[in-house]
C-alpha positions in Angstrom: 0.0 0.0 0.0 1.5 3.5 -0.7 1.5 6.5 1.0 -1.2 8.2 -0.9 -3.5 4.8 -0.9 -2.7 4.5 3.0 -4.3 8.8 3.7 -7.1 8.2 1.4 -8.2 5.2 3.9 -7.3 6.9 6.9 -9.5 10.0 5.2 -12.6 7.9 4.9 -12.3 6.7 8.3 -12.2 9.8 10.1 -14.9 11.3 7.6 -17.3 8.1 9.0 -16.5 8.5 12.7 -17.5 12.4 12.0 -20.8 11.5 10.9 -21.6 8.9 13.0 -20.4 11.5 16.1 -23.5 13.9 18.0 -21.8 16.4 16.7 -22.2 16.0 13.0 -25.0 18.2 11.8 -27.1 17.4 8.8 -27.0 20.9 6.7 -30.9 21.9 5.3 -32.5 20.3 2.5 -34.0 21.7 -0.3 -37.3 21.7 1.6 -38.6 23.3 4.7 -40.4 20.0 5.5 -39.2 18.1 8.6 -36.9 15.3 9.0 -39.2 11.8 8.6 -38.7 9.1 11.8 -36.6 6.5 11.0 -37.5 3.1 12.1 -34.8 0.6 13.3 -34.3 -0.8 9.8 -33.2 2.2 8.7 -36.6 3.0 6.4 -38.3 6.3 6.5 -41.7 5.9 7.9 -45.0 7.5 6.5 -46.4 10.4 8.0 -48.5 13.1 7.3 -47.0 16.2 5.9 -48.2 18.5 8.4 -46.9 16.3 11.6 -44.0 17.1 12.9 -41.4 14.8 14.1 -38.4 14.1 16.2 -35.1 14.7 15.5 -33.3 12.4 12.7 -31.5 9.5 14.0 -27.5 9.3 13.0 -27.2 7.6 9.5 -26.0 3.9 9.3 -22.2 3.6 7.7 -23.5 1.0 5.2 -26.1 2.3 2.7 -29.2 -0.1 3.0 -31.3 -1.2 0.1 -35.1 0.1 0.5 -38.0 0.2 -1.7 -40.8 2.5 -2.5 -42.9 0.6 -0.7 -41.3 1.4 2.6 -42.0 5.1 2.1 -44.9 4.4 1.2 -46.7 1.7 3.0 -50.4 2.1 2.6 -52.4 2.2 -0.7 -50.9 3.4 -3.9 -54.2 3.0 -5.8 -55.4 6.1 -4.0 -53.5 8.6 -5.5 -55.3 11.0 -7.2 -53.2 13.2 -8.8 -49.4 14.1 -8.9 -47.7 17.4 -9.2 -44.6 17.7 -10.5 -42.6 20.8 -10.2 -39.9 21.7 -12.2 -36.6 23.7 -11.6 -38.1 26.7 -12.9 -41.6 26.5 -10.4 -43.3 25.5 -13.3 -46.2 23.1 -12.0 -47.7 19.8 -14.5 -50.4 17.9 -13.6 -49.7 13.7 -13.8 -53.4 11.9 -13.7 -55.3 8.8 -15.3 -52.8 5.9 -16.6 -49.6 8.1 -16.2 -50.2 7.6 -12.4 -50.1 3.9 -12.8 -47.1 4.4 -15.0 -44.9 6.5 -12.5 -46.0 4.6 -9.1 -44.8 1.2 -11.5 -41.8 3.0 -12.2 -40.9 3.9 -8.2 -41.7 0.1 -7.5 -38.9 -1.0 -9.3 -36.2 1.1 -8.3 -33.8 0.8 -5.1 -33.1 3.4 -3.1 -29.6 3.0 -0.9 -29.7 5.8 2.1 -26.5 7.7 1.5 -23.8 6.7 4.2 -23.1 10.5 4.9 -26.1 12.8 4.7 -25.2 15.8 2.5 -27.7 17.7 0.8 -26.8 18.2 -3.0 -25.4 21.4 -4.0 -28.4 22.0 -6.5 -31.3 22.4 -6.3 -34.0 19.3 -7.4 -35.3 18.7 -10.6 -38.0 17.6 -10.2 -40.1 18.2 -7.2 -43.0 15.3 -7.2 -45.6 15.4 -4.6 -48.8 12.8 -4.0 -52.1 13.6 -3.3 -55.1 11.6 -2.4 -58.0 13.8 -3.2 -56.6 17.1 -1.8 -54.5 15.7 0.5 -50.7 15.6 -0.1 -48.9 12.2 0.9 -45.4 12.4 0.0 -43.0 14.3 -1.6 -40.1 13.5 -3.3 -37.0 15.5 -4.8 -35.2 14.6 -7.6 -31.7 15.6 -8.6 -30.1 13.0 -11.0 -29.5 10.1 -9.5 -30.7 10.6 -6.1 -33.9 11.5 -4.3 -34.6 13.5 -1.0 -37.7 12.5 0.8 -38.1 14.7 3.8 -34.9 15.8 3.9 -33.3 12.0 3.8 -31.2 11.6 0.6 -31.3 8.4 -1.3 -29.0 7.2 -4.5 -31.5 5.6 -7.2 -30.4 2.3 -9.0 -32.2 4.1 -12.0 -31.3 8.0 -12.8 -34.9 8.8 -13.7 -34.3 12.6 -14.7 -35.2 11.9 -18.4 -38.2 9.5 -17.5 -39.6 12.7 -15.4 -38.7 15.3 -18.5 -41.3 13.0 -20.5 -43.8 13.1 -18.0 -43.5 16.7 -17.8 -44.0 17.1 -21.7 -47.0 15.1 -21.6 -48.3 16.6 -18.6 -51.1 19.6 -18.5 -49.3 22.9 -17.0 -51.1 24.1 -13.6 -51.5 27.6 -13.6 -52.3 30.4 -10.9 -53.3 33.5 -12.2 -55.7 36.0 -12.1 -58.3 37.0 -14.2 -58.5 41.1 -14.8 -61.5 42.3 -17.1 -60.5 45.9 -18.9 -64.1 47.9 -20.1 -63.7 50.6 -22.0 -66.6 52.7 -23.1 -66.6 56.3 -24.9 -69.0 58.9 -26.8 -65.8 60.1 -28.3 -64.9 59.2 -31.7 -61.9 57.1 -30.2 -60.5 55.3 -26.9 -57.3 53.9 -26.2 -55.7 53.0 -23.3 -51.6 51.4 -22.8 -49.6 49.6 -20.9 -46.2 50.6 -20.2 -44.3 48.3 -22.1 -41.6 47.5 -19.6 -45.1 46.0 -17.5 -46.8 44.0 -19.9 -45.0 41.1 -17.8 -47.9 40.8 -16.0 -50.4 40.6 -18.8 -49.9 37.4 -19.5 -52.9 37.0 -22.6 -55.6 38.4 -23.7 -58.9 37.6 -25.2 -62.0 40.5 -26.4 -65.1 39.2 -25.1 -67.8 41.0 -26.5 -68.9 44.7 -27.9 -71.9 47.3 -26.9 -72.9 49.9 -29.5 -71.6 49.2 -33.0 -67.9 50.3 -32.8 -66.2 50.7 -36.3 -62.8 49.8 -34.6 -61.8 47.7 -31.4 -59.4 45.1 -30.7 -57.1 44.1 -27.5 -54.1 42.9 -27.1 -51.3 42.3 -24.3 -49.8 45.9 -24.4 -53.5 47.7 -25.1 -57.4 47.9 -25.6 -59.7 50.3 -28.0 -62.5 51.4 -29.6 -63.6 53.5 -31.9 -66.8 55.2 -34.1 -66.7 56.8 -37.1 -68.8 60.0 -35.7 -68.8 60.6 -32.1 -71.5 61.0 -29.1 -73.0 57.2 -29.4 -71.7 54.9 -26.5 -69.5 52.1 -27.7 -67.9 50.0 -25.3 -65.2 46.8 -26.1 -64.0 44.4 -23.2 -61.5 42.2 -22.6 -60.4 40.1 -20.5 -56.7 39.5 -19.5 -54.5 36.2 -17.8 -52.4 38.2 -15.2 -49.7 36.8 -13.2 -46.6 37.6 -11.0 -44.6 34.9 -12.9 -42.4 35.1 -9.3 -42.4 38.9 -9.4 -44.2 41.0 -6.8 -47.2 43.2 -8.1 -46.5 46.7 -8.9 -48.5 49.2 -10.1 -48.4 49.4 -13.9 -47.7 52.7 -15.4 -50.9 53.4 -18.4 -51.9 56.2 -20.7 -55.4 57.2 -21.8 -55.8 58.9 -24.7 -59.3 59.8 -26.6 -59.6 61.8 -29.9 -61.8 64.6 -30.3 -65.2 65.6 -28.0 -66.9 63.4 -25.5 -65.9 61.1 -22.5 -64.5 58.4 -21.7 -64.2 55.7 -18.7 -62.2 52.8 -18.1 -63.6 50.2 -15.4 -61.3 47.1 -14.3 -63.1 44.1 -12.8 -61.4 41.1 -11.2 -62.7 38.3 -12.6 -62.5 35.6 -9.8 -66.1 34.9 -7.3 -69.3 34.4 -8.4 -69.4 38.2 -9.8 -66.7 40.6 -11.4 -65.3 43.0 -8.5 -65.0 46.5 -9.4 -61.5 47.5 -8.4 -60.9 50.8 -10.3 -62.5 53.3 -12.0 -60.6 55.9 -14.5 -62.4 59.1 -16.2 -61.3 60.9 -19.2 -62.0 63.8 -21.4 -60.5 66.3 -23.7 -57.8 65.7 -26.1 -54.4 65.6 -23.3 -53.5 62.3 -22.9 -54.3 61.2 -19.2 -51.3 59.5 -17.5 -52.4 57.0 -14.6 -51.2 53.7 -12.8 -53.3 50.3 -13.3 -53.1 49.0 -9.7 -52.2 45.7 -9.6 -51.1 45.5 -6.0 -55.2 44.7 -4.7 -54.7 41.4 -6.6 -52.5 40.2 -3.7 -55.3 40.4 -1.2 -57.7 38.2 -3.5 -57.9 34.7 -4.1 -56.2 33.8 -7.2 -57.9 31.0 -10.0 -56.2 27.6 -10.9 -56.2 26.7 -14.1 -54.2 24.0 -16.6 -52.8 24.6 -19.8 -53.2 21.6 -22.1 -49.9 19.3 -22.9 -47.7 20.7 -25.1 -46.9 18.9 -28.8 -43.7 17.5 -29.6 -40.8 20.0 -30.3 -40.9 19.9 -34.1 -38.4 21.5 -36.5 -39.8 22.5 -39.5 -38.4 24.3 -43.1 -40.7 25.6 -45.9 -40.2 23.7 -49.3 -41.2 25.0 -52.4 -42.1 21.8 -55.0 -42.7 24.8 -57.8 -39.6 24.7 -59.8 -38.6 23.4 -63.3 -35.4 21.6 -64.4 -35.1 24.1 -67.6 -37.5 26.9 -65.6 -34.8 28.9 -63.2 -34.6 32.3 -63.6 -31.2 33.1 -63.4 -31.9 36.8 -64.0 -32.7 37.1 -60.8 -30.7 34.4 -59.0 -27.4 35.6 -56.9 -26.7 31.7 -56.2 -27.3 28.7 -57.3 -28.1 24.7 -55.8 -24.9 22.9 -54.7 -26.7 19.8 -56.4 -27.4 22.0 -59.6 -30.8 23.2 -61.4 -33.5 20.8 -60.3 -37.1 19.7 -61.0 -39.6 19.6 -58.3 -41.0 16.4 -59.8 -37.7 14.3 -59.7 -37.8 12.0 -57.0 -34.3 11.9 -56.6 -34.1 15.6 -56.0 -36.4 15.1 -53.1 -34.7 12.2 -51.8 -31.5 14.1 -51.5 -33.6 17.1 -50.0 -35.0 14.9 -47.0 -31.9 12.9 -46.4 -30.0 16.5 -46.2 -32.9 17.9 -43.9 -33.1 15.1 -41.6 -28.7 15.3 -41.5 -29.5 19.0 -40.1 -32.4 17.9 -37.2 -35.4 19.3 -39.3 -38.5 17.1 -38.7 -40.6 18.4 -41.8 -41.5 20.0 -44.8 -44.1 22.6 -44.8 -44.8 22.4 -48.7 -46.6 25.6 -50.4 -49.2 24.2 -52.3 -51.2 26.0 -54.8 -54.7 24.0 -55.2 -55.8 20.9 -56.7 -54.4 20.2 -60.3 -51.0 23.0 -59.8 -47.6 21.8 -60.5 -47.4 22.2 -56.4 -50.3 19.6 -56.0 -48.9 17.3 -58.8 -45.4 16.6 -57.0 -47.0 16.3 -53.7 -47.6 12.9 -53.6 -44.3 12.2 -54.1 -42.6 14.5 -51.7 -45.3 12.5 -48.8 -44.2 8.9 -50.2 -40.4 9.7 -50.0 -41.5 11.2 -46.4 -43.3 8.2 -45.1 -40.0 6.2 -46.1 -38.1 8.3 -44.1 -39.9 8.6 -41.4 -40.5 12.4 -42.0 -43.3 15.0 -41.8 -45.0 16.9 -44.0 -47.8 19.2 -44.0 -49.1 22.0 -46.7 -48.4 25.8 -46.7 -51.4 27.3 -48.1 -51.1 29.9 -50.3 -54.4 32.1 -49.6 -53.4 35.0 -52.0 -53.7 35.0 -55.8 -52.0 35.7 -58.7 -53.1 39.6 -58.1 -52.4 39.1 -54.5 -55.7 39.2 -53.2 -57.7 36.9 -51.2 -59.4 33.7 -52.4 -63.2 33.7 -52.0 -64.4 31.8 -49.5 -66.0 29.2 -51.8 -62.5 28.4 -53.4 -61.0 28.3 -49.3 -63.5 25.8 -48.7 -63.3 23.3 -51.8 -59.4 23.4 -51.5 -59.5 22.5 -48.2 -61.7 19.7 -48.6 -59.7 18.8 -51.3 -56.6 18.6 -49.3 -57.7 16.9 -46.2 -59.4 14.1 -48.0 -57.1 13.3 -50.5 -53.7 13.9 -47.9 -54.9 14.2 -44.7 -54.8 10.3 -43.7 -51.0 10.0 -45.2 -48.6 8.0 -43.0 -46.5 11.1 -43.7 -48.8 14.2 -43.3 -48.7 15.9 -39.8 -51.3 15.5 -37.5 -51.9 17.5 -34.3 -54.9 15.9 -32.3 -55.5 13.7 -34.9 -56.3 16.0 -37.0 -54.3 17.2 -40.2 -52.3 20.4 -40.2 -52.4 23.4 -42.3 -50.3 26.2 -42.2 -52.7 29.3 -43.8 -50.5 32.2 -45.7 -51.6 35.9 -44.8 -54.6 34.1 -43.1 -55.6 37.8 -41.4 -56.7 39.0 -45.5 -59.5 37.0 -45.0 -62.5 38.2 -41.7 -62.9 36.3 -39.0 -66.6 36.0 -39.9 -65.3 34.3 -43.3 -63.0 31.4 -41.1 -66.1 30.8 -38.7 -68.4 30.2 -41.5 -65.7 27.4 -43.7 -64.8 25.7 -40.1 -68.2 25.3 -39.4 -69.2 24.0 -42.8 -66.4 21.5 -42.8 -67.2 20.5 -39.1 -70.7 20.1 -40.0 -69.2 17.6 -43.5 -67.4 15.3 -40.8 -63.6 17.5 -41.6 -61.9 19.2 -39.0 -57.9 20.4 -39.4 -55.3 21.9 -37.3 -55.2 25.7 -38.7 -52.1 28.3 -37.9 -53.1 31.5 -38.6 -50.1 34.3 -39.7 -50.0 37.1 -36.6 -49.0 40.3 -37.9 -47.4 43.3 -36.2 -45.6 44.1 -33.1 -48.3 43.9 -31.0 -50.7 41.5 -32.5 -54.1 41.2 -31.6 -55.8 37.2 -30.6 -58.7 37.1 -32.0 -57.6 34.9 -34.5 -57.0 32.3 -31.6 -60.4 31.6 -31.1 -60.9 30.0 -34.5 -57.3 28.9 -35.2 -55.0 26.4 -33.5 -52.1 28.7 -33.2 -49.5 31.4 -34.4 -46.8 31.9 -36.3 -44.8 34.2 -38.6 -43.4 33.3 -42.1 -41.0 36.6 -43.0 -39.0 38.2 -40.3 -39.4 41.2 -41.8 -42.8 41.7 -41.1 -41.3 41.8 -37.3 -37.6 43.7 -37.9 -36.8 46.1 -40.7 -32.9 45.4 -40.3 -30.3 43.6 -38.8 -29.8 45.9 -35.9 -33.1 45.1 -34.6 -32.9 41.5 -33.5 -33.5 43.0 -29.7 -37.5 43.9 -31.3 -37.8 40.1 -32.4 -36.7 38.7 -29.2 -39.0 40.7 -27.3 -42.3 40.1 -29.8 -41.4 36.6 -30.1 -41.5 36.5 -26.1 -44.3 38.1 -25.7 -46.6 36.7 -28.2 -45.4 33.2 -27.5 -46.2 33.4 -23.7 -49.7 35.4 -25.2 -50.5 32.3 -27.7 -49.0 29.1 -24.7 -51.4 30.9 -21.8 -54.6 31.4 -24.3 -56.0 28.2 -22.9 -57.2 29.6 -19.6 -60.0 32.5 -21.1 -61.5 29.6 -23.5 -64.6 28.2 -22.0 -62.9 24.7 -23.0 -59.3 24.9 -22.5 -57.3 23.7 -26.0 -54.1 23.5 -27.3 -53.4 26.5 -28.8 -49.4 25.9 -30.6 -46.6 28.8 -31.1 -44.3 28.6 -33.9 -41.2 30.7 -34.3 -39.6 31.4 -37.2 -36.1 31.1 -38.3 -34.4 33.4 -40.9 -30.7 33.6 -42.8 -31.7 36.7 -44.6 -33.4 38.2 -47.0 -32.9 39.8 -50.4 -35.5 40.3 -53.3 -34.3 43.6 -54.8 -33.4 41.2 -58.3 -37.2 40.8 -58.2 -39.0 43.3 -60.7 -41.1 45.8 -58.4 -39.8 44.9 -55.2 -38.5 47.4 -52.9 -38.4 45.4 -49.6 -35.9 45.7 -47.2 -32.4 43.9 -47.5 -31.4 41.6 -44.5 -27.7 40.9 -44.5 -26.8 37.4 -43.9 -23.8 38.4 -42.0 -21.9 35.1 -42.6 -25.1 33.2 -40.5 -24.4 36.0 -37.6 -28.3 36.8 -38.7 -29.3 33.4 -38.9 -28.3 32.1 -35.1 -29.3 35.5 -33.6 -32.7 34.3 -35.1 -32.6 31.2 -33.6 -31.5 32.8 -30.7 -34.9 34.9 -30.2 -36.8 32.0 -31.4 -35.7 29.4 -28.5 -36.2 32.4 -25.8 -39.8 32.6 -26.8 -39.9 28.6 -25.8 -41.9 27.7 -29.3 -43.6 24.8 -29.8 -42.3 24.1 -33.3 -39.4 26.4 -34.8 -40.1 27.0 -38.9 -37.3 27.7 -40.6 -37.2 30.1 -43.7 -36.5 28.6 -46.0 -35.3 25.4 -47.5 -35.4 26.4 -50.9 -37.0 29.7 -51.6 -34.2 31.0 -54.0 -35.7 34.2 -55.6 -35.8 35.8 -52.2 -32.8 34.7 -50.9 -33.9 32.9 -47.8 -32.3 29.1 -48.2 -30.5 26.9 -46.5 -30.1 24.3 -49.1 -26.6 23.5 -50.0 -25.7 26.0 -52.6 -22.5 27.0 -54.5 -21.8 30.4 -52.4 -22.6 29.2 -49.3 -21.7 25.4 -48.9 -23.6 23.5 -46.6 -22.4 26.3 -43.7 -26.4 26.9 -43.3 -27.2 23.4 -43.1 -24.2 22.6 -40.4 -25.4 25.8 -38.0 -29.2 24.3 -38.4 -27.8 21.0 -36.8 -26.4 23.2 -33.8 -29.0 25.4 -33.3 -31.6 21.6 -33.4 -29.3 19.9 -31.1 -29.3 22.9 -28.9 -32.9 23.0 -28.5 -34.4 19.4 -28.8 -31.4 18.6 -26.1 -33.5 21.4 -23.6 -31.6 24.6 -24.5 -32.9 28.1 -24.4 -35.6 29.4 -22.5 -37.6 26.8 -20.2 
C-alpha cells in the first residue's frame, strides 16, 4: 500500500467516525419540510405532511437497500393526482394511466440511504408530490440520480431525470393567475388606453369578449385595448379580458396612458374576474384631447384569491423548413438568381431531388417540410404525392403551406377556401407522412388575417358540419398583434421576419415580440370556456434579399456570414416555441435558403444542426 493509498483510507475513516459523532449536523435540505422518523431498519416511515417529528437519527455507515414501498406503505391506488414541479416552479399535472405508469416506475427502483447525509449542492429537478384527493402524501425531490424525501437523501439504481422530463411534456401545466376584465366605453370618436411596455409582464394573454354599441374599430391585445366610431357621441364599449400573473415577481403598479380623440368622455372600469361576480377595483375618467397618465393598480390582486387553471400538454418539439415543390429543371430564372443549388438546377418532380432534399434535412435535425401548395391540379399539387411517399419512407413530416393570395395578391373567396381545403384533407390528410396535431391534419394558412374572421367561422363550421376538422395556424402580424384569431385557429406563427424587424440591428425587437406573443399564444387556454391546445411557432431566418425581383423594394437583411441566422434562432428558442419553422429550404428568388448551394456550402445546413441539437437537447428558455 502506498503512502497516498494508505491517507485516502485513513480519510474515509475519520470522515465516517465524524458523521456517526453527536456532533455532526445534517446541513438543510431543499425543503422546509421536517426530517421523517426513522425506524430501526433504517426506512423512512410514513407520515402526514403536516406532523411534525423528532429529531433524525444518526445515519448507518452501510447504505441499506429500500424500496418504495417502505416510504410508502399504505395504498398506492389512492393517489389522485401528482404534481410535479420543475426547476423553474413551473407546476404539470400527472393523472389517469400516467399515475399507474410512475408509481410502477418507483416500485422497481432501489433506493440506498447515502452513508453520509449531504444535501446536494443544487437544487432538485423535479419536485414530485402525491395527493389523495386534496390531500398531499409524500413528496419527493429529484436531482439525478438521487432523491430526497423529507430531507433524507437516497442514491437511485435508475437515474430517472429523463423519465420525469417526459412526464412533464406530456403533462397539463397548472397555472395560478388572475383574471382582470378591462371595459372601455366612450362617446368620443376614439379610446385607447396602454400599458407601459416595460409591465406588460404581468399581462400574460388576452382575449376580447364582446362589444356594446356598434364600434367601427376595437381590438385588444397584451400591451393595449380600444374602440372606436366613425362619428362621435353614441356609446361604444369593447372588453376584454386578460391572464395576469406575478410569474415570481411582486405586483407593482403598472404605469398606463389614456388617450381619446376629439369631444366626449371616456371611462375605463377594471373588474377582477374571480367569485361568483366581477369586482370593481378601479375606475378611471377621461375627457379632452391631453392624454391622461395614470397607474393600473395591480397590487389589490395580492389580497384576492387567485384562480387555478391548466394549460393543455404541449406537442412534440418539431423542426420544421418551408419547401417550395414549384420549380422546373429548364424553368430557373437566373436573371434574378445571386446563387445557385450545390446539387445544380433541379425539377420539383424528380424523385431523386427530393430524396436528397429529406436525407439533407433530416442530416441538419429538421422534422418536416411545410410544402406551399397551390390548389388541386397545380404543379405544387402534382409533385405532392411524391414528396409525402419519399417522407413516409423516411420517417418524416409533412404538412401544406397554403397559399391564400392569388395571382393579383388578393384573397381567395371563400368558396374556393372551402373546396381546396376539402380537397386537401381528404385526398392527404390520412398519409402516414402528413402531420397531424390531435388527430387532426395540419395546415399552415399564408396571410390568413386577408380573410374576416366571420369568413373562417363560417368554412370551419361548414367542414365540421361535413365530418372534416384540421389543425389551422393563422399568420399574426405586427408588433403587437391582436388574438382574435385564436379563437378560431389552432395557433400562431410568422413566415417573413421582416414583417417583425426592418434590419439587422433590430434582432432586440424580435426577441422581445417573439416572447411576448409566444407566452400570449401558450397561456390562451385559460380564457376559452374549453381549454385547447393552442401551438406557437417561431420562425427562423438567414436573410433576405429580393431587390433582383421586378417591383420589389423590400428591405435587404444581410446574412452576416449566418451572424443573422443564429441570432434568429436565438430569439426563437427564448420565446420557448412549440415548433421552430425555418425560412426557408429552398425559396431561392428571395434569398432565404438553407439548401446546400454554390456560395454558401452547406455552412447553413451545419449551423441548423447546432442550433436543433441545442434545442431538442433542452436549450434556451424553459
Amino acid at each position: 500500500m502506498n503512502i497516498s493509498h494508505l491517507l485516502f483510507v485513513v480519510a474515509t475513516f475519520v470522515l465516517i467516525i465524524a458523521a456517526c459523532s453527536p456532533g455532526f449536523h445534517t446541513p438543510p435540505g431543499p425543503t422546509a419540510i421536517p426530517p421523517i422518523p426513522v425506524s430501526p431498519t433504517g426506512a423512512a416511515e410514513a407520515y402526514p405532511l403536516n406532523t411534525p417529528s423528532p429529531p433524525a437519527v444518526p445515519t448507518a455507515t452501510k447504505p441499506q437497500a429500500l424500496r418504495f414501498s417502505d416510504f410508502y406503505p399504505g395504498d398506492a391506488s389512492t393517489v389522485t393526482r401528482i404534481i410535479v414541479t420543475s426547476t423553474n416552479g413551473q407546476r404539470y399535472v400527472v393523472e389517469g394511466r400516467a399515475i399507474a405508469a410512475f408509481l410502477d416506475l418507483m416500485d422497481s427502483l432501489i433506493f440506498s440511504r447515502l452513508p453520509v447525509q449531504v444535501a446536494p449542492h443544487l437544487p432538485y429537478q423535479y419536485q414530485v408530490d402525491l395527493y389523495q384527493g386534496e390531500e398531499p402524501t409524500l413528496q419527493m425531490d429529484f436531482q439525478g440520480g438521487m432523491v430526497g424525501i423529507h430531507r433524507v437523501y437516497y442514491s437511485l439504481d435508475t437515474d430517472v431525470g429523463e423519465y420525469l422530463a417526459g412526464l412533464v411534456q406530456d403533462a397539463p401545466q397548472l397555472v395560478t393567475y388572475y383574471r382582470l376584465r378591462l371595459e372601455l366605453s366612450t362617446t368620443a370618436r376614439a379610446a385607447r388606453v396602454t400599458a407601459h411596455t416595460q409591465f406588460t409582464r404581468f399581462l400574460v394573454t388576452v382575449r376580447q369578449m364582446g362589444t356594446q354599441g356598434d364600434p367601427a374599430r376595437h381590438g385588444a391585445n397584451v400591451h393595449s385595448v380600444w374602440v372606436g366610431q366613425e362619428e362621435g357621441s353614441d356609446h361604444v364599449t369593447v372588453t376584454a379580458d386578460y391572464v395576469v400573473t406575478s410569474r415570481g415577481l411582486l405586483f407593482q403598479p403598472v404605469p398606463s396612458r389614456f388617450e381619446q380623440r376629439d369631444e366626449g368622455t371616456s371611462v375605463l372600469r377594471v373588474y377582477n374576474v374571480g367569485g361568483e361576480e366581477p369586482e370593481l377595483l378601479q375606475e378611471v375618467h377621461h375627457s379632452g384631447a391631453t392624454p391622461l397618465d395614470f397607474s393600473l393598480d395591480l397590487g389589490v390582486l395580492a389580497g384576492r384569491p387567485p384562480l387555478e387553471g391548466q394549460i393543455p400538454a404541449r406537442p412534440q418539439k418539431m423542426l420544421w423548413a418551408y419547401y417550395y415543390p414549384w420549380y422546373y429543371a429548364d424553368g430557373w430564372d437566373t436573371a434574378i438568381l445571386q446563387d445557385q443549388p450545390l446539387m445544380g438546377y433541379y425539377g420539383s418532380d424528380s424523385r431523386a431531388a427530393i430524396e436528397q432534399h429529406i436525407a439533407q434535412a433530416q442530416g441538419a435535425g429538421i422534422d418536416g417540410f411545410i410544402s406551399s401548395w397551390w390548389g388541386p391540379g397545380s404543379y405544387t399539387d402534382e409533385n405532392l404525392p411524391t414528396l409525402l411517399d419519399v417522407a413516409q419512407e423516411r420517417n418524416f413530416r409533412v404538412m401544406i403551406n397554403f397559399e391564400l393570395l392569388g395571382d393579383a395578391g388578393q384573397p381567395r373567396p371563400e368558396v374556393e377556401i372551402l373546396a381546396w381545403l376539402r380537397y386537401a384533407m381528404s385526398e392527404y390528410g390520412d398519409h402516414p407522412a402528413y402531420m397531424r396535431v390531435d388527430d387532426k391534419p395540419a395546415f399552415v394558412i399564408w396571410a390568413s388575417s386577408t380573410v374576416s374572421n366571420d369568413t373562417w367561422g363560417n368554412i370551419r363550421t361548414q367542414l365540421r358540419a361535413e365530418g372534416l376538422d384540421a389543425f389551422l395556424l393563422a399568420q399574426f402580424a405586427g408588433e403587437w398583434p391582436t388574438l382574435d384569431s385564436l379563437d378560431l385557429f389552432d395557433g400562431l406563427y410568422q413566415y417573413n421576419i421582416l414583417n417583425v424587424m426592418h434590419s439587422n440591428d433590430q434582432v432586440d425587437m424580435l426577441c422581445r415580440v417573439y416572447a411576448s406573443t409566444g407566452r400570449a399564444v401558450r397561456y390562451h387556454p385559460l380564457l376559452m370556456d374549453t381549454p385547447t391546445l393552442r401551438l406557437w411557432a417561431a420562425t427562423v431566418q438567414p436573410g433576405y434579399d429580393d431587390h433582383l425581383i421586378p417591383g420589389r423594394t423590400t428591405p435587404i437583411l444581410d446574412r452576416q456570414d449566418g451572424a443573422l441566422y443564429r441570432a434568429t434562432f436565438d430569439a426563437a428558442l427564448q420565446s420557448d416555441p412549440d415548433w421552430i419553422f425555418i425560412t426557408s429550404w429552398n425559396e431561392w428568388w428571395e434569398h432565404t435558403y438553407i439548401e446546400p448551394s454554390e456560395l454558401y456550402g452547406d455552412q447553413y445546413v451545419q449551423i441548423t444542426r447546432v442550433c436543433a441539437e441545442r434545442w431538442k437537447n433542452g436549450g434556451g428558455e424553459q
